[in-house]
N, C-alpha and C positions, 0 to 999 in steps of 0.2 A: 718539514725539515728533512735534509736528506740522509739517510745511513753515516755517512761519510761527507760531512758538512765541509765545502769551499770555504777559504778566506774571508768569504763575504758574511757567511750564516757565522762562522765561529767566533770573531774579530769584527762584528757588527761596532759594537758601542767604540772601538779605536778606530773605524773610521768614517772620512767622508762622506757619506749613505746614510739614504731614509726611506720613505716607504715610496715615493718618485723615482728611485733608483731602483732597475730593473736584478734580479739577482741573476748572475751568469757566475758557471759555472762550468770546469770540466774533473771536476774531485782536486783541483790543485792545493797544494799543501799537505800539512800534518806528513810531512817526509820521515824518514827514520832517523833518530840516532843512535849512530852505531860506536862501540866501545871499543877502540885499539887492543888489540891482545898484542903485536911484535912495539911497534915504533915508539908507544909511550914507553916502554922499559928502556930503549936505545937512547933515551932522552931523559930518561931520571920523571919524569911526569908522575903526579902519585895517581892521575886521569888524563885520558886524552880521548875523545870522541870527534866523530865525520860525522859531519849532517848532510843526507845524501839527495842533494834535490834535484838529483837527477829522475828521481821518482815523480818529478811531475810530469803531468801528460803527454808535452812535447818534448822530454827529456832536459830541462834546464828550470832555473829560479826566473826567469821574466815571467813563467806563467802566474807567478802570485800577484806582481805589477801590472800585468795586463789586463789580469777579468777586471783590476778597477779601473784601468784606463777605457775597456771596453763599453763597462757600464755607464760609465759617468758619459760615454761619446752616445752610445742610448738615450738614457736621460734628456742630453740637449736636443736630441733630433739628428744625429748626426748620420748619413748614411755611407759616407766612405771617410778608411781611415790612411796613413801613409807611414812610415819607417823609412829610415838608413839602418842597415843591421851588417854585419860579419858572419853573421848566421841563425844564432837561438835569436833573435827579434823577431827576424823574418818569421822563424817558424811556427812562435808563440802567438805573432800577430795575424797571419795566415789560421791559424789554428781556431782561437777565437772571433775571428771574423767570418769564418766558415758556419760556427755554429751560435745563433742564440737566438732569442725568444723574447718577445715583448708584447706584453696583453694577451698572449695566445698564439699571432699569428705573426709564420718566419718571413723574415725580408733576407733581400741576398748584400750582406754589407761588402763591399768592394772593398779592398786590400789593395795595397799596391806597396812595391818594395824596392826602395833602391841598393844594390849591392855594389861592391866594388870589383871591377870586370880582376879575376885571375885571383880573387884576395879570402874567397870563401869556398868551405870544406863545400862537397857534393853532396854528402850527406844530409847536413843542413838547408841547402838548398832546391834537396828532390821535397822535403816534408814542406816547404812554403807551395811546391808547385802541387804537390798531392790535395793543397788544401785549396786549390784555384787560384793563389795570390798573381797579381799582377807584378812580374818581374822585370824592372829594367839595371844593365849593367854603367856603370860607370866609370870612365876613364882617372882613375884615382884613388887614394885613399877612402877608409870611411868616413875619414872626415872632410873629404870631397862631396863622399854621397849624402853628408848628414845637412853639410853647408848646402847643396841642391834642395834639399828635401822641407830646410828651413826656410827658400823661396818661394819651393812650392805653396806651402801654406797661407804665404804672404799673399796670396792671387789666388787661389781656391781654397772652396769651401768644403775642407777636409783636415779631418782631426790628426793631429802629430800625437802617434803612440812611441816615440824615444824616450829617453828617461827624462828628455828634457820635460815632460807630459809629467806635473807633480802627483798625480795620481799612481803612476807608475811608485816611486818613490814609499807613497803608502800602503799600498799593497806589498810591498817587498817586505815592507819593516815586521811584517809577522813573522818571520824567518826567526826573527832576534824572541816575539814572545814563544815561539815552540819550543825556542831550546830553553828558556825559563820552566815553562810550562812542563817539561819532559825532565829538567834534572832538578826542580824542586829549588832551584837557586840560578848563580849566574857563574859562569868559569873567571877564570884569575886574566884569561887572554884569550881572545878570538882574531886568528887566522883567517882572514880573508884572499882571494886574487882584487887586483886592482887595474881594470881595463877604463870603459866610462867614468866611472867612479858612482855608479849610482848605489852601487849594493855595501859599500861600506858607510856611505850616507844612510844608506835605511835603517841599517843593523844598528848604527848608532841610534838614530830619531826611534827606534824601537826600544833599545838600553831605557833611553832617557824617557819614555812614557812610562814603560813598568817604574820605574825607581822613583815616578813624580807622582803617582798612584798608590805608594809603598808596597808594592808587589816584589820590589827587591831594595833593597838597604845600599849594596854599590853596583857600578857598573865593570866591564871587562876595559882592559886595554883592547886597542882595534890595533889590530899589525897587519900592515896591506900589503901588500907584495904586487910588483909590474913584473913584465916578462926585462930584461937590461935593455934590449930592442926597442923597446918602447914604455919607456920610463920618463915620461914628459916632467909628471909632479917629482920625482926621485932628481932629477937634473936642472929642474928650477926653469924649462924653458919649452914650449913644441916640440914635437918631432916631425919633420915636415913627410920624411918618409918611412914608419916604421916598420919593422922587420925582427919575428920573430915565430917560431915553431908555435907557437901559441897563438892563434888565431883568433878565439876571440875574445883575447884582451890587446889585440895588436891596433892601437889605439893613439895618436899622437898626440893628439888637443881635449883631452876629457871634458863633456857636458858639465860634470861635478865635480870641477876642480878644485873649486873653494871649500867647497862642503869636504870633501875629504879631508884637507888640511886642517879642517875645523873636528871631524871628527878625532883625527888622528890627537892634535896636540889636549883638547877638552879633557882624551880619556886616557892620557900620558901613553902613548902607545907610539906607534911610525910606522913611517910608509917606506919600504925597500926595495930592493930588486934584485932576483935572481936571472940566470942565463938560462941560455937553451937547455945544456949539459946537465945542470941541475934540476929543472925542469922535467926531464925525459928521465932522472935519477929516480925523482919521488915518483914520478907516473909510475915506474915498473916497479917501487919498493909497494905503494898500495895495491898494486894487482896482486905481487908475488907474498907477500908479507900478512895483509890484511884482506885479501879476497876482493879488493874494491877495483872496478875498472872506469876511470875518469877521462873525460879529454884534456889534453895539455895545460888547455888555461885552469883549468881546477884543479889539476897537481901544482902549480903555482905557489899554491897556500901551505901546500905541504913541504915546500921545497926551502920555503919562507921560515917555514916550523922549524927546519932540520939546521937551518942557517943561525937562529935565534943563541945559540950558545955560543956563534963567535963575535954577537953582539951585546955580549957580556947579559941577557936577559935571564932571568930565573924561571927556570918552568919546570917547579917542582908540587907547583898546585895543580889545578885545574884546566885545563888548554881544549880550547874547541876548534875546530879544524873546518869552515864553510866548506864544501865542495859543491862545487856546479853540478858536476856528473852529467855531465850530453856528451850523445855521440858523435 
């Protein structure tokens, strides 16, 4: 067992995995949460916490989705994997494809990444090539490169790590048991950004295990927030070309559209959307305010929080705030 136990050793019995499933890991999870000292007062909150998963290895939450999507592409035999990504995919799937271990002895698992040519931070995209991933650009959205990449698959023998990859999905949803596990209960509302849609899907399928285990008696409202630019679920239709300071939730046909919708209305909660303006408001109230430094799409959720009272919402309980935190 490791010091600092993965997703996989801690979270064994909720998921997927057995003793045929290889454990890969790079310390992902068990992220902080951190307690607001300015913004919960600006907002009457009797609590309000960030959960900062920018602390995991490649700096974003895919890496908890992905050691199980890694593992399980192990398991089958699988030696190359593929993505559409905006950025933290690429890097998560670069990252653990660079490194893992099965029966002892290392194989070189091939990566390959489709981006969309102009549409992704540098940042993001020096750590996929730091980690050897094979990069090609695409004339288009990501949902150009996600629709190519679903092609792909269709004609090679190569495992799709997107969230479309339900393992992805399970691996996420421990997000939801830490923040149980850390506050001894469950918040009154959890804050999310709403790009894919995969991560408000998990945090719910995660609510909904604790609570059907009795680990928690109710679940949180989920309030998702799109950047306005690309607000496909918010507008009831595609966005064929979306545009917004937020990159990556700049998203116009979400993988988990349904599911979101399913999460949202389940846990009496919704799904909104903030602008650029606001967006780049909350970014600099968590740096300046609360010491936190987020990318765009992760101030999202915060911007969603600040928006909550002029949607007549009560957040005078408990309020939890997901943040992505990549750079």
């Amino acid at each position: 067992m490791l010091m600092f136990p993965g997703v996989i050793d801690r979270y064994r019995e909720f998921l997927p995995v057995d003793d045929a499933t290889p454990t890969v890991s790079l310390g992902e999870g068990s992220t902080p949460l951190v307690r607001s000292r300015s913004i919960k007062d600006s907002l009457g909150c009797r609590e309000l916490y960030f959960k900062l998963e920018g602390c995991n290895p490649t700096g974003s939450f895919k890496d908890r989705g992905m050691v199980i999507a890694i593992a399980k592409a192990l398991e089958a035999g699988k030696t190359r994997i593929i993505c559409a990504s905006t950025g933290n995919t690429s890097a998560s799937a670069a990252a653990y494809g660079a490194r893992y271990q099965l029966d002892g002895a290392r194989y070189q698992l091939e990566t390959l990444v489709l981006v969309p040519a102009g549409e992704i931070a540098i940042g993001k995209l020096a750590q996929a090539m730091a980690y050897g991933a094979r990069i090609l650009a695409v004339n288009g959205s990501f949902d150009d490169a996600l629709t190519t990449v679903k092609g792909i698959v269709e004609s090679w023998d190569i495992e799709l790590v997107n969230s479309l990859n339900p393992y992805r999905i399970e691996g996420q949803k421990t997000g939801a048991f830490e923040i149980v596990d850390e506050l001894g209960g469950v918040p009154d509302i959890l804050c999310i950004p709403v790009g894919n849609a995969g991560n408000i899907t998990a945090y719910w399928k995660g609510f909904k295990e604790y609570r059907g285990i009795g680990r928690i008696k109710k679940t949180p409202k989920m309030m998702g927030f799109q950047a306005a630019g690309a607000a496909p679920i918010v507008r009831g239709m595609p966005i064929p070309n979306p545009e917004t300071i937020a990159t990556a939730i700049r998203i116009g046909n979400p993988a988990s559209w349904e599911q979101a919708e399913v999460a949202r209305d389940e846990s009496g909660g919704l799904i909104d959307m903030v602008d650029d303006n606001e967006i780049v408001d909350a970014y600099l109230r968590l740096a300046r305010e609360e010491g936190i430094f987020c990318e765009p799409a992760s101030s999202a959720s915060v911007a969603g929080l600040l928006k909550l009272p002029e949607l007549d919402v009560d957040l005078t309980g408990n309020v939890g705030c997901r943040i992505i935190e990549a750079t």
